[in-house]
C-alpha positions in Angstrom: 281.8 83.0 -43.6 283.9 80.6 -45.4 282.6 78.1 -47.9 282.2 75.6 -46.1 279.9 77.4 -44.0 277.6 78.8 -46.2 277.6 74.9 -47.4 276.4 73.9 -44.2 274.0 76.2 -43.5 272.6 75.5 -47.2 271.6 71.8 -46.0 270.9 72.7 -42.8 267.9 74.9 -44.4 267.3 72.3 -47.0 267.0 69.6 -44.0 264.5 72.2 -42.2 262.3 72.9 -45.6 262.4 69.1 -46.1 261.3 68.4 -43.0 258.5 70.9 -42.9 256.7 69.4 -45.8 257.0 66.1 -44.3 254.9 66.9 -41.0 253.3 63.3 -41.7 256.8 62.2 -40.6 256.4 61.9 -36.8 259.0 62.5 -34.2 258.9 59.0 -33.0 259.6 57.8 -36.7 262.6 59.6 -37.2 264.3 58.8 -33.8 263.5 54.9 -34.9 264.8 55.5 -38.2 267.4 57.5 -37.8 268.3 58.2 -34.1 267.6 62.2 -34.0 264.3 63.8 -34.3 263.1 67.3 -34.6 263.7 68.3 -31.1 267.3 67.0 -31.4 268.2 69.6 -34.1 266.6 72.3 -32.1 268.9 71.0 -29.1 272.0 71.1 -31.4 271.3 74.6 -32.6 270.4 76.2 -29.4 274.0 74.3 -28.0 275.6 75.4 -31.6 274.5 79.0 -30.4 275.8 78.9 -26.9 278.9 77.8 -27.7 279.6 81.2 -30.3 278.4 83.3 -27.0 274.6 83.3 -28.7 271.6 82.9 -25.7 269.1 81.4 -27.6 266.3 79.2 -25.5 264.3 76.0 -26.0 261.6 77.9 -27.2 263.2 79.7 -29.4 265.4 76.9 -31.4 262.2 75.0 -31.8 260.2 77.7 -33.2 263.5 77.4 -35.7 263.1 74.1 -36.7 259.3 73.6 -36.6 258.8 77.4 -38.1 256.2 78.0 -35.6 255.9 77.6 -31.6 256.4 74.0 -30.7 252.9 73.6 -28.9 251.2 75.2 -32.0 253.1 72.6 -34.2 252.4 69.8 -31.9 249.1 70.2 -32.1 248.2 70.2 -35.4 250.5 67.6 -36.9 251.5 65.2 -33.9 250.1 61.9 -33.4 250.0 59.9 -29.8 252.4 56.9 -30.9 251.1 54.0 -31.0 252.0 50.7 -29.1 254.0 49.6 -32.2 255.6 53.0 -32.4 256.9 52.4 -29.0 258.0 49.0 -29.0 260.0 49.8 -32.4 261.9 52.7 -30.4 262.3 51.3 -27.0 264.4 48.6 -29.7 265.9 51.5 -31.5 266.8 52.8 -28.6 269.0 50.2 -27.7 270.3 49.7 -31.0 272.1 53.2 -30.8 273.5 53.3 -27.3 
């Protein structure tokens, strides 16, 4: 592994840890803020693993990124967004096509 990819994967598990003690920080918030979310980053490392030949599923990359099953995650730290939530990324939204 050369340098550069031990960097990476440094901050990519610094990103993870990060994001796992800051489960007030809901999905919704981060795709308004930032454009990407949680699931996002499990959908680029399950797609990061298929293209080195690496069958890892849905499931699976989730469980990576949330460190435990997506439904058990879900339900203990996410909130239904509220009607502000959603009007702030339906205007996101636009903002990053």
């Amino acid at each position: 592994m050369s340098q550069q990819d031990e960097l990476d994967a440094a901050v990519f598990r610094r990103l993870i840890e990060h994001l796992d003690r800051r489960k007030d920080v809901q999905n919704i918030d981060l795709m308004i803020a930032a454009g990407f979310c949680r699931n996002c980053l499990a959908d680029w490392y399950r797609e990061a693993a298929a293209e080195r030949g690496v069958a890892i599923d849905r499931d699976q990359a989730r469980e990576r990124v949330y460190g435990e099953p997506f439904a058990t995650w879900k339900a203990k730290h996410q909130n239904d967004a509220t009607p502000e939530q959603l009007a702030a990324f339906e205007a996101a939204q636009r903002r990053h096509r």
